[in-house]
CHARMM internal coordinates of N, CA and C (Angstrom, degrees):
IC EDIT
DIST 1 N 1 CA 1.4471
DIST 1 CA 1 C 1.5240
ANGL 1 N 1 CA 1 C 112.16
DIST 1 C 2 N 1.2763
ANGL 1 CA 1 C 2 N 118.61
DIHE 1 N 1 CA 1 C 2 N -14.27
DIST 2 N 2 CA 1.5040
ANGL 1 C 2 N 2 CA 111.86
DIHE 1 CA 1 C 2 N 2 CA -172.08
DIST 2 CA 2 C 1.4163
ANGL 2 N 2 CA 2 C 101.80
DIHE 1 C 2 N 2 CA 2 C -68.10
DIST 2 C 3 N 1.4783
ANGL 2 CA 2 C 3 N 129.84
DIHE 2 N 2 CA 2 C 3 N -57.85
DIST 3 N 3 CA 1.3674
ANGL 2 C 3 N 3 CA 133.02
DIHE 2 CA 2 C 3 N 3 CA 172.36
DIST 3 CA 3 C 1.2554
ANGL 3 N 3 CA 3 C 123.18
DIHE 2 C 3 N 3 CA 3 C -20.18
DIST 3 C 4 N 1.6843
ANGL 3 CA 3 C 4 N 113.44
DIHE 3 N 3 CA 3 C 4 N -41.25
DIST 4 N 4 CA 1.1855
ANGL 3 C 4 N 4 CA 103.17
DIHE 3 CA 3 C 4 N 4 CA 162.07
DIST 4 CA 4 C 1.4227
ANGL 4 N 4 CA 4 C 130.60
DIHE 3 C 4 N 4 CA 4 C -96.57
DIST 4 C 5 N 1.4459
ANGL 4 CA 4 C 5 N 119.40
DIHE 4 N 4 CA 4 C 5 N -2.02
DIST 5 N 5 CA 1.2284
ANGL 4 C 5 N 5 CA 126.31
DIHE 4 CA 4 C 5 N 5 CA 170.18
DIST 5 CA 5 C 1.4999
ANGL 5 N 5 CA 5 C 113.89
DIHE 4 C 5 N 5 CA 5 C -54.39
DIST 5 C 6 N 1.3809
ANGL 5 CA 5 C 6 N 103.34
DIHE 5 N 5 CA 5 C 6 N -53.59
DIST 6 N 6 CA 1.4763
ANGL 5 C 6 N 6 CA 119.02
DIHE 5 CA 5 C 6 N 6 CA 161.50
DIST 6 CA 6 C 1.4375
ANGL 6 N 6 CA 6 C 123.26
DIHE 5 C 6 N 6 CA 6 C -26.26
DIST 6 C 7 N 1.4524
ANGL 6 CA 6 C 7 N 101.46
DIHE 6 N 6 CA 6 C 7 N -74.85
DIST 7 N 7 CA 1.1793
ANGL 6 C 7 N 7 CA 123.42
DIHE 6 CA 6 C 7 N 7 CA 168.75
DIST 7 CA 7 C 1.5512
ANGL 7 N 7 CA 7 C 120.92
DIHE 6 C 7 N 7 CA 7 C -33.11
DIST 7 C 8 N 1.2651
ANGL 7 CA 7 C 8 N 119.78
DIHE 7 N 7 CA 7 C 8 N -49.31
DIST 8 N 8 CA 0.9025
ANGL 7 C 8 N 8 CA 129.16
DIHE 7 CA 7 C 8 N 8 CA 167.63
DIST 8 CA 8 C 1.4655
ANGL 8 N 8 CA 8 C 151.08
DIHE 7 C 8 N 8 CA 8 C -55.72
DIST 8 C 9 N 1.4513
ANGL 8 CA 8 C 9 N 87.39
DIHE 8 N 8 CA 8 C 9 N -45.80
DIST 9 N 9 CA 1.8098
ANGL 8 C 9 N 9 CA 125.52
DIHE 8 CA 8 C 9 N 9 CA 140.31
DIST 9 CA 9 C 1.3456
ANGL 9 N 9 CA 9 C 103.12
DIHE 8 C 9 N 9 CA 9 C -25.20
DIST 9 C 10 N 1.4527
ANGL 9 CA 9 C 10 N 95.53
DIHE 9 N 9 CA 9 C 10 N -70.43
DIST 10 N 10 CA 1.9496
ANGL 9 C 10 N 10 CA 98.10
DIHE 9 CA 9 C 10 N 10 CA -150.68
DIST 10 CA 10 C 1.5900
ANGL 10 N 10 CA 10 C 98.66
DIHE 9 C 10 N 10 CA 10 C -71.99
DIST 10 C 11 N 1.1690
ANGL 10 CA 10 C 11 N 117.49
DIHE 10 N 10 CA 10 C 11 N -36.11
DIST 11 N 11 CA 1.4707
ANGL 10 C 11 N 11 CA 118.07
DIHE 10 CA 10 C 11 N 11 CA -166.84
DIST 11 CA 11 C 1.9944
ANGL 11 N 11 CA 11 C 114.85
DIHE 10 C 11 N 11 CA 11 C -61.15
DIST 11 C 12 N 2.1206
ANGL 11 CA 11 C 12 N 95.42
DIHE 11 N 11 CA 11 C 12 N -26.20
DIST 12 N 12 CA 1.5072
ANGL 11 C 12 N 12 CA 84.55
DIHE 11 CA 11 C 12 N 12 CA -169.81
DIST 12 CA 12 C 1.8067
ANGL 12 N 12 CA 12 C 88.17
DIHE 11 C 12 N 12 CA 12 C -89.99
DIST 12 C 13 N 1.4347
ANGL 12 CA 12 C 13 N 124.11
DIHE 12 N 12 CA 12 C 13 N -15.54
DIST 13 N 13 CA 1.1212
ANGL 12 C 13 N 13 CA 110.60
DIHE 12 CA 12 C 13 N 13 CA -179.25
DIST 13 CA 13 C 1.5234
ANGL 13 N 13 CA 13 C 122.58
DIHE 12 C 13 N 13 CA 13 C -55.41
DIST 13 C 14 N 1.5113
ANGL 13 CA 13 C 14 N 99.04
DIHE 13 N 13 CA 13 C 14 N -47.39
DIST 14 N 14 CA 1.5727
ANGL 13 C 14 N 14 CA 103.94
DIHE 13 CA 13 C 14 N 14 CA 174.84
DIST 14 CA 14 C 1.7466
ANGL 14 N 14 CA 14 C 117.85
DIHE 13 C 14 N 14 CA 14 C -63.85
DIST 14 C 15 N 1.2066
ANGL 14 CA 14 C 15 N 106.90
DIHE 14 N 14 CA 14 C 15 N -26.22
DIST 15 N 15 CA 1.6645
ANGL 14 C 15 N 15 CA 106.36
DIHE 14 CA 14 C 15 N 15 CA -178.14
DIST 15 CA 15 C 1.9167
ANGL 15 N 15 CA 15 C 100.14
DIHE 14 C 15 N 15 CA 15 C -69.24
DIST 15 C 16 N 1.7398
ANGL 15 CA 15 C 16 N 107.31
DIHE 15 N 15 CA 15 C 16 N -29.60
DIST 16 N 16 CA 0.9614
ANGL 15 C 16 N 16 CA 86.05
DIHE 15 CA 15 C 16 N 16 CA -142.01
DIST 16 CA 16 C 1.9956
ANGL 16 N 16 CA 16 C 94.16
DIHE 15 C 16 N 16 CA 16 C -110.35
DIST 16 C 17 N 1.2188
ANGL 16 CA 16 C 17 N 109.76
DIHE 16 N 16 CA 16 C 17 N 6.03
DIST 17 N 17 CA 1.4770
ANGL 16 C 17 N 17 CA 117.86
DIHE 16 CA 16 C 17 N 17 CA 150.42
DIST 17 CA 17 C 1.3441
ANGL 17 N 17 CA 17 C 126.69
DIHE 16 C 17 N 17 CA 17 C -106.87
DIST 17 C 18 N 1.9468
ANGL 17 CA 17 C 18 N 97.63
DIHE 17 N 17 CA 17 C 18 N -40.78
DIST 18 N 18 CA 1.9273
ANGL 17 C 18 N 18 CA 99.89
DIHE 17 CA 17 C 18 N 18 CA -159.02
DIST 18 CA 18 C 1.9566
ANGL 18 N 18 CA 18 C 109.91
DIHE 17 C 18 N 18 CA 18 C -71.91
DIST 18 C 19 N 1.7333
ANGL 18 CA 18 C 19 N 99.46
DIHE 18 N 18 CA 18 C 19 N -33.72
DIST 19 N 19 CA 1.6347
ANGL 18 C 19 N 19 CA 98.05
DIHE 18 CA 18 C 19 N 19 CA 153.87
DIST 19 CA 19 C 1.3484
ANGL 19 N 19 CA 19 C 134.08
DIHE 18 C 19 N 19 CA 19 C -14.33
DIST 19 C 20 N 1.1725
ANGL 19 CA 19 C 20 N 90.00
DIHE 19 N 19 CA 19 C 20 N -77.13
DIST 20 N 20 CA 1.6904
ANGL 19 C 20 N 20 CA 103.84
DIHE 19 CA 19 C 20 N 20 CA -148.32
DIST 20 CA 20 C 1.4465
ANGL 20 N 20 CA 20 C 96.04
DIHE 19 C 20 N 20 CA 20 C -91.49
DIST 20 C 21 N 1.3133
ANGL 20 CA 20 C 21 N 133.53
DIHE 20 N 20 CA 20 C 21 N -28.82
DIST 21 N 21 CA 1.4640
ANGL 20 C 21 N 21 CA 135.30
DIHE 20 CA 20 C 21 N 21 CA 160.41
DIST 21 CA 21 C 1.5776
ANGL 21 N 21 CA 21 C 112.22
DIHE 20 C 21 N 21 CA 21 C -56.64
DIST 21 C 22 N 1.8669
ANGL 21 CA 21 C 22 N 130.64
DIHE 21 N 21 CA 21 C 22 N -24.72
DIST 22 N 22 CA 1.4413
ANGL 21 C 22 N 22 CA 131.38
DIHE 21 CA 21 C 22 N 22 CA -163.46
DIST 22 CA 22 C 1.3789
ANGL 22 N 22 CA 22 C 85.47
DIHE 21 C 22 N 22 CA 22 C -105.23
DIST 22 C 23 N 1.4337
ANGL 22 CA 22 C 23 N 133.69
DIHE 22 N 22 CA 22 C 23 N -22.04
DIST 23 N 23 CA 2.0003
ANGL 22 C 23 N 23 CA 120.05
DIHE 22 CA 22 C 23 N 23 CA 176.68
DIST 23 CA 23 C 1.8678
ANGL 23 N 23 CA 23 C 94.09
DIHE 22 C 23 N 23 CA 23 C -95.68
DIST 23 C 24 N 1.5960
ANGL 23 CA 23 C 24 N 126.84
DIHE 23 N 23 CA 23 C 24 N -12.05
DIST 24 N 24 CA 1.4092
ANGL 23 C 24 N 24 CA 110.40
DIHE 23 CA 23 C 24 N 24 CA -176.93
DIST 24 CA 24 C 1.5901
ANGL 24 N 24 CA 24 C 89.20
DIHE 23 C 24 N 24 CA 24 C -77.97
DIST 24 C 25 N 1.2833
ANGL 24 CA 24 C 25 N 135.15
DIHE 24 N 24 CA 24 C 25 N -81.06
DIST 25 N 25 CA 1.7512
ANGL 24 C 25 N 25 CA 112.21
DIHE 24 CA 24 C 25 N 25 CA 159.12
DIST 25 CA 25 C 1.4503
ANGL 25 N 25 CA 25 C 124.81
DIHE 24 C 25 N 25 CA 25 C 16.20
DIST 25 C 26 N 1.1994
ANGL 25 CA 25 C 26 N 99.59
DIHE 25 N 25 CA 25 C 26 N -103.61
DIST 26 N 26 CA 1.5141
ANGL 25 C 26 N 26 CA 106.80
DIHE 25 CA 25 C 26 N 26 CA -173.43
DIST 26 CA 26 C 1.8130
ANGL 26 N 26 CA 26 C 121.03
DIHE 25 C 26 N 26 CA 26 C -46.03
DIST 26 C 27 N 1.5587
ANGL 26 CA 26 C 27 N 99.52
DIHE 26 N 26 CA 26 C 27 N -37.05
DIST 27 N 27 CA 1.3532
ANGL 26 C 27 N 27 CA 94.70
DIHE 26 CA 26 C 27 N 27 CA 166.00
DIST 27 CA 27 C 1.7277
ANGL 27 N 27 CA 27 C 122.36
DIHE 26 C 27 N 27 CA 27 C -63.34
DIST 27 C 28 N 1.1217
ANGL 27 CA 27 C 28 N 95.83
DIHE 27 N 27 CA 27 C 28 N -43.32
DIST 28 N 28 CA 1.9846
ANGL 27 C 28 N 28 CA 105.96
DIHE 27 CA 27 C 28 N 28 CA 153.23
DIST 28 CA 28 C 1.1418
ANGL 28 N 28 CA 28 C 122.26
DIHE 27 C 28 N 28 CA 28 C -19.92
DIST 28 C 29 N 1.2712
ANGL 28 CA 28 C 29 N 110.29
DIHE 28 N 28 CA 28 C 29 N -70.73
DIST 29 N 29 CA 1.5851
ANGL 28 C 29 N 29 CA 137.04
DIHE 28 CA 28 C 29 N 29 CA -161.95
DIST 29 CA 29 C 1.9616
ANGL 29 N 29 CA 29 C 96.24
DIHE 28 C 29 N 29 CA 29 C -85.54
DIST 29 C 30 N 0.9753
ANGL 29 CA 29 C 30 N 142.67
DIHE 29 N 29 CA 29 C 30 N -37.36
DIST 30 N 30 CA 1.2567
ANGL 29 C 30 N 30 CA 146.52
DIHE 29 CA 29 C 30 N 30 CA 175.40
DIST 30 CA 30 C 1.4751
ANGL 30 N 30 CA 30 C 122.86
DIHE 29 C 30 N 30 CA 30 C -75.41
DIST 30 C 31 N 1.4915
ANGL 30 CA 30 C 31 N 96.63
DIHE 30 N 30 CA 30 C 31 N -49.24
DIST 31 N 31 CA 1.6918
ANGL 30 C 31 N 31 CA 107.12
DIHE 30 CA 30 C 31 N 31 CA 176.73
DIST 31 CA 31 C 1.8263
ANGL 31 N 31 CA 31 C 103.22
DIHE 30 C 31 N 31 CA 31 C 89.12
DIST 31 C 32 N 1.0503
ANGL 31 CA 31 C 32 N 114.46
DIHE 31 N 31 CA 31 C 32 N -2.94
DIST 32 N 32 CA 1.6653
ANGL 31 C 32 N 32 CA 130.36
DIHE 31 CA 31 C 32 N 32 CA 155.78
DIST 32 CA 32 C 1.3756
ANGL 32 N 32 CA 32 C 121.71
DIHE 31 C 32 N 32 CA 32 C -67.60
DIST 32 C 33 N 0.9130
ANGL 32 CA 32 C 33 N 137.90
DIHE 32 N 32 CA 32 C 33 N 107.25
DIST 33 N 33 CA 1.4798
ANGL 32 C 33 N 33 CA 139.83
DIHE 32 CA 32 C 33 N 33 CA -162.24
DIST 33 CA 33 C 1.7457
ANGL 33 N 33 CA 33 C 101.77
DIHE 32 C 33 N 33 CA 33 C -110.33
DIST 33 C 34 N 1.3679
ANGL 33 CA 33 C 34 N 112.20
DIHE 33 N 33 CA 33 C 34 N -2.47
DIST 34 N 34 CA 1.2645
ANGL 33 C 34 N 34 CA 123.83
DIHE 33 CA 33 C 34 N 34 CA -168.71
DIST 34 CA 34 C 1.8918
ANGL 34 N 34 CA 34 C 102.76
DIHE 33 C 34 N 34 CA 34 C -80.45
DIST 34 C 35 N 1.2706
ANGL 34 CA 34 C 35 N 107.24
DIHE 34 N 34 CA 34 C 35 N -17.96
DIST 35 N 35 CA 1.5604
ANGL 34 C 35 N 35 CA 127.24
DIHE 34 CA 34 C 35 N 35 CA -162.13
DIST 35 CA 35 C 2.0252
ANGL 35 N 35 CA 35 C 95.48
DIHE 34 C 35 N 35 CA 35 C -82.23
DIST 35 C 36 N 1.3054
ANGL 35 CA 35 C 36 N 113.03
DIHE 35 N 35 CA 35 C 36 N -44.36
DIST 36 N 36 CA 1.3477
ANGL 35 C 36 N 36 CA 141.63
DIHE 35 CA 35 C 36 N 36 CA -178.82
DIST 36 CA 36 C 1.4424
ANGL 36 N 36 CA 36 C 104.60
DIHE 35 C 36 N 36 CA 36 C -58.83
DIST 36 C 37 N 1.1013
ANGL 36 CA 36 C 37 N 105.71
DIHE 36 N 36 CA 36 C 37 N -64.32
DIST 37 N 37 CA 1.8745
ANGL 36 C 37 N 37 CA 133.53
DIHE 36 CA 36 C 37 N 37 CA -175.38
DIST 37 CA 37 C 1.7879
ANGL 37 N 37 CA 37 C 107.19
DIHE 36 C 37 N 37 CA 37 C -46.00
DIST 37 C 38 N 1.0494
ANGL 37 CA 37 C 38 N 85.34
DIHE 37 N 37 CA 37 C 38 N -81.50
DIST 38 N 38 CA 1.5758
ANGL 37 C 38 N 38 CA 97.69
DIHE 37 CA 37 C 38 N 38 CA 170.27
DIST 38 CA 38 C 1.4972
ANGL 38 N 38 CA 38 C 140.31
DIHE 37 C 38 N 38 CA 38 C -46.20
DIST 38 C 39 N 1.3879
ANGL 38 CA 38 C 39 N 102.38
DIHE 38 N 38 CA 38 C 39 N -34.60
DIST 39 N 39 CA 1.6658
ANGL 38 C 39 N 39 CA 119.70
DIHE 38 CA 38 C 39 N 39 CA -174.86
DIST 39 CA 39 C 1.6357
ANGL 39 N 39 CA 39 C 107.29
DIHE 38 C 39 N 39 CA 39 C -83.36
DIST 39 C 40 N 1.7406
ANGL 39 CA 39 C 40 N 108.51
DIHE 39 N 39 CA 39 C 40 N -30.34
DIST 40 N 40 CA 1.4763
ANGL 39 C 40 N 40 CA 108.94
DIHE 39 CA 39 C 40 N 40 CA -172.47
DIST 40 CA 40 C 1.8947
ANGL 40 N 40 CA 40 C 108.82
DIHE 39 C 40 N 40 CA 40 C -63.87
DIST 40 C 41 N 0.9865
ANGL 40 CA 40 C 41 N 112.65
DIHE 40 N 40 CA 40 C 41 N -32.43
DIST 41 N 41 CA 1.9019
ANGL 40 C 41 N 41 CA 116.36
DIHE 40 CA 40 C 41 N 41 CA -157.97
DIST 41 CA 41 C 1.9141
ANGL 41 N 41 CA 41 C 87.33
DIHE 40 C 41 N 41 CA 41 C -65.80
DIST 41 C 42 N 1.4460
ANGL 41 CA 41 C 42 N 108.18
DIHE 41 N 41 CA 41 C 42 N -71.09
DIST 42 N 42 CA 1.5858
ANGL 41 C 42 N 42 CA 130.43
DIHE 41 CA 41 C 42 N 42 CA -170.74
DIST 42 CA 42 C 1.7028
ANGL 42 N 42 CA 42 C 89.07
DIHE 41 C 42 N 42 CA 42 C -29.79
DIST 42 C 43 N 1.7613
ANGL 42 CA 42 C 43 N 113.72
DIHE 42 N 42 CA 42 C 43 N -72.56
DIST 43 N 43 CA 1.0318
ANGL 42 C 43 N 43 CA 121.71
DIHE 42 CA 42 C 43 N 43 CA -155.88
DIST 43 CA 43 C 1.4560
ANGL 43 N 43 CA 43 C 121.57
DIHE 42 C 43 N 43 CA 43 C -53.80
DIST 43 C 44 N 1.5815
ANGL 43 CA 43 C 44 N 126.14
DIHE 43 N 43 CA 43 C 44 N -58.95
DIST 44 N 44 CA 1.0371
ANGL 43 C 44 N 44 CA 148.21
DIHE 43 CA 43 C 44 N 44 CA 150.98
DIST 44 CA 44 C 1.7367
ANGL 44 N 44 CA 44 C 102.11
DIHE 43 C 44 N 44 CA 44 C -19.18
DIST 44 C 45 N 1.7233
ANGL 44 CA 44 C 45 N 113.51
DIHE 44 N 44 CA 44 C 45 N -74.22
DIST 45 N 45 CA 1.5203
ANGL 44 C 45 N 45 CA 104.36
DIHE 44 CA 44 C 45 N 45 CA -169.11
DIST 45 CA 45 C 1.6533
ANGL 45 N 45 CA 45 C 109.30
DIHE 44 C 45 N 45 CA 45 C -64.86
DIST 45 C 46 N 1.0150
ANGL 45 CA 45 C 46 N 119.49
DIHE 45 N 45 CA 45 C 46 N -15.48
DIST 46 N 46 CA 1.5928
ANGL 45 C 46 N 46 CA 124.81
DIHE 45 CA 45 C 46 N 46 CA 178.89
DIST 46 CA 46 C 1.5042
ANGL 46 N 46 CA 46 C 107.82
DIHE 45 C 46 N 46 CA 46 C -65.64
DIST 46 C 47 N 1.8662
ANGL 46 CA 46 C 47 N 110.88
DIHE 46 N 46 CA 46 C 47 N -66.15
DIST 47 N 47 CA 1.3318
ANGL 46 C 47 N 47 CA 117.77
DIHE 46 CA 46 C 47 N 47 CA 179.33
DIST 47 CA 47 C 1.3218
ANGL 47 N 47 CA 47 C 126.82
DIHE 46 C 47 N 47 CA 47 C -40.42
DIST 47 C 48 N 1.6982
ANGL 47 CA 47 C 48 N 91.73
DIHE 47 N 47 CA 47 C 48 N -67.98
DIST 48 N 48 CA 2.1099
ANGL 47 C 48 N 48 CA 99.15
DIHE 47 CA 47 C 48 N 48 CA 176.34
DIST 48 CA 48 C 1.1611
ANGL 48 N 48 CA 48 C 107.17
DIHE 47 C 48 N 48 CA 48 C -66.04
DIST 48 C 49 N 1.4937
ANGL 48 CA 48 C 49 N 144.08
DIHE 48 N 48 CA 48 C 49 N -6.70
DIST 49 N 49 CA 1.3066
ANGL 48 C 49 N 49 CA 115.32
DIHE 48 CA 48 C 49 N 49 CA 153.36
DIST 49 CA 49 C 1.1910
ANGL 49 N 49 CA 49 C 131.92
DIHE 48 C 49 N 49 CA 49 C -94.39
DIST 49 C 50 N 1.4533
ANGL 49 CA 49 C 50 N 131.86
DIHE 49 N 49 CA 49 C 50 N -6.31
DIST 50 N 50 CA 1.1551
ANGL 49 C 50 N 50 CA 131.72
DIHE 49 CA 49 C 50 N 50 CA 166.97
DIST 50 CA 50 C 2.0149
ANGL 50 N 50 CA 50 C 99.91
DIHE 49 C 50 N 50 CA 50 C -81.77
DIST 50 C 51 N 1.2731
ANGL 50 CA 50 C 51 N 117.28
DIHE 50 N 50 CA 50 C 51 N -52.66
DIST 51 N 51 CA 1.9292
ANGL 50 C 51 N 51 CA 105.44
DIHE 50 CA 50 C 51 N 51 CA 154.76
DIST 51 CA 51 C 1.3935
ANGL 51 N 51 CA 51 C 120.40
DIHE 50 C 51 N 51 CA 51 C -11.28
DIST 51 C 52 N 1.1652
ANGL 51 CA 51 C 52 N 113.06
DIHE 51 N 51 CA 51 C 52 N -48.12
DIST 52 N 52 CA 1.3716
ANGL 51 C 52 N 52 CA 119.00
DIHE 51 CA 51 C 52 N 52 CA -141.53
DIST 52 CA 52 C 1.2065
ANGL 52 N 52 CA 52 C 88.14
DIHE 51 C 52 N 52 CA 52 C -86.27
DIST 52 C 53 N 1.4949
ANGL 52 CA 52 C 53 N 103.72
DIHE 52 N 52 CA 52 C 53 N -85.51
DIST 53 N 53 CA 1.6275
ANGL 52 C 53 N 53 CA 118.07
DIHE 52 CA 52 C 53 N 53 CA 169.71
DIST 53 CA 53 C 1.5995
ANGL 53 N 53 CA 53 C 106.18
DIHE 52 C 53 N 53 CA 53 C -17.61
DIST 53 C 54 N 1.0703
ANGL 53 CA 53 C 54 N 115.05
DIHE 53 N 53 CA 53 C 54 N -75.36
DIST 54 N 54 CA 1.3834
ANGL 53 C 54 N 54 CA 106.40
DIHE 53 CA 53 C 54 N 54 CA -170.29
DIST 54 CA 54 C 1.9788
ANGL 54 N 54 CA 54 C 134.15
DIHE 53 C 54 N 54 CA 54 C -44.86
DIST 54 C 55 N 1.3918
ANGL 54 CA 54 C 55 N 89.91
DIHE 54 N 54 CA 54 C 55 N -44.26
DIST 55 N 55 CA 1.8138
ANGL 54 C 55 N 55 CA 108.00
DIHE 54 CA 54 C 55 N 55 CA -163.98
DIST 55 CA 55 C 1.7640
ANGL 55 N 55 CA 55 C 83.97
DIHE 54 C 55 N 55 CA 55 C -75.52
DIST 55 C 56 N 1.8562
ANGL 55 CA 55 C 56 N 108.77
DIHE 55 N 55 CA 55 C 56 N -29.16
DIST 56 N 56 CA 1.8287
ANGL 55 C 56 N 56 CA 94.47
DIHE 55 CA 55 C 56 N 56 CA -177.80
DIST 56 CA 56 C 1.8969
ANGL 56 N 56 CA 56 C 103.07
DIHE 55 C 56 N 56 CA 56 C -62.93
DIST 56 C 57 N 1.0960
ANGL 56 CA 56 C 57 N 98.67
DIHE 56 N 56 CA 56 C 57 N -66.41
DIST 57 N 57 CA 1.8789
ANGL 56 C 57 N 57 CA 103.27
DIHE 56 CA 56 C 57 N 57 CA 167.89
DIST 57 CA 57 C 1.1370
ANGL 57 N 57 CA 57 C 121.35
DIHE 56 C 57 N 57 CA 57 C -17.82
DIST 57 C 58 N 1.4610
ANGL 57 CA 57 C 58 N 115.21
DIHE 57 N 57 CA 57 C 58 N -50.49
DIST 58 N 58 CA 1.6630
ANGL 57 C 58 N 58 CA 111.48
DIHE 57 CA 57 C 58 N 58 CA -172.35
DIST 58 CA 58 C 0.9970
ANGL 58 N 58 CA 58 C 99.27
DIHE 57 C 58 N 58 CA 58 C -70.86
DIST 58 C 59 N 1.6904
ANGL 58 CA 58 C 59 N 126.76
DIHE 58 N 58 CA 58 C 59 N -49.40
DIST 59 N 59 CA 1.5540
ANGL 58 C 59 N 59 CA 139.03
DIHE 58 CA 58 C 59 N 59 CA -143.50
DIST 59 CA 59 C 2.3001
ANGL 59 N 59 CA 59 C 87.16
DIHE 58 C 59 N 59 CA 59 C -74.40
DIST 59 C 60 N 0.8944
ANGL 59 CA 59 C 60 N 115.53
DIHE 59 N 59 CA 59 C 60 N -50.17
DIST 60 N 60 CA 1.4985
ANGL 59 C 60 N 60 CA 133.06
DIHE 59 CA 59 C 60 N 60 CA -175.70
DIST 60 CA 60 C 1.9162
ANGL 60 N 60 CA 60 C 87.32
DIHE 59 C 60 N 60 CA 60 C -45.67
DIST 60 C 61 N 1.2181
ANGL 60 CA 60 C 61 N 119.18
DIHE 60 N 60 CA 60 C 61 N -59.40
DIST 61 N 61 CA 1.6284
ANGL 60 C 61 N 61 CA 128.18
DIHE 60 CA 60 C 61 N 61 CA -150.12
DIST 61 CA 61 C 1.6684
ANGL 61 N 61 CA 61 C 89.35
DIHE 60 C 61 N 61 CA 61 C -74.25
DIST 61 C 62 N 1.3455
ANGL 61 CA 61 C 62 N 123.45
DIHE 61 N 61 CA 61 C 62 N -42.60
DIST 62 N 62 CA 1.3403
ANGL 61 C 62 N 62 CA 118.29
DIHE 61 CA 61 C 62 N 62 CA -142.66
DIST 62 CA 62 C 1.6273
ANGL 62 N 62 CA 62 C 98.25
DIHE 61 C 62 N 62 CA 62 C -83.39
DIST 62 C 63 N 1.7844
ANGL 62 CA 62 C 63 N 95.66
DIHE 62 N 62 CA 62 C 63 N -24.15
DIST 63 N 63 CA 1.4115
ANGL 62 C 63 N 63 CA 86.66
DIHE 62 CA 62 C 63 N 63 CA 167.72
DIST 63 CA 63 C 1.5532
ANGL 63 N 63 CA 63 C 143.36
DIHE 62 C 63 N 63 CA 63 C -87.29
DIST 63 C 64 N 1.7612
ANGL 63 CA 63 C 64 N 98.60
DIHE 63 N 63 CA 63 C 64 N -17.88
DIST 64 N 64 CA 1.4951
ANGL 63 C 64 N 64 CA 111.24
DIHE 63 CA 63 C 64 N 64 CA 154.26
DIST 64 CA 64 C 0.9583
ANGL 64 N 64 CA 64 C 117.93
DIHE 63 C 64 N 64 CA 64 C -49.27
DIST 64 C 65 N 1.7634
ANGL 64 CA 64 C 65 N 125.27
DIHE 64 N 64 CA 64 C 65 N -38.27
DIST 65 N 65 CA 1.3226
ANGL 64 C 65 N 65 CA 131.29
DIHE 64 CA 64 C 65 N 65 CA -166.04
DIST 65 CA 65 C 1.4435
ANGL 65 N 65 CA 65 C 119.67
DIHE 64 C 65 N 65 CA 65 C -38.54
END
COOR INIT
IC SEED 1 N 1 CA 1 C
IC BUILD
């Protein structure tokens, strides 16, 4: 299970940086800031809850360990 703990890790990391950094871009490139605006709320509640969930999982495993 750690493999996917991992996994999991990286996946809320990317929701919860690579997001909002790939619409701060595009809002760049557009000059729409509306693209920026919108993507942060989704992203954010997506990230810290898959975080959460996760670091509880590990913290749960390390103590079965």
């Amino acid at each position: 299970m750690k493999n996917m703990n991992s996994l999991a890790l990286l996946v809320s990391l990317i929701v919860l940086v690579g997001f909002p950094i790939l619409f701060l871009f595009v809002s760049l490139y557009t000059g729409d800031w509306r693209y920026l605006m919108w993507s942060l709320p989704p992203s954010f509640l997506a990230g810290f809850t898959g975080l959460i969930l996760t670091v509880q999982t590990m913290k749960k495993e390390r103590k079965e360990a």
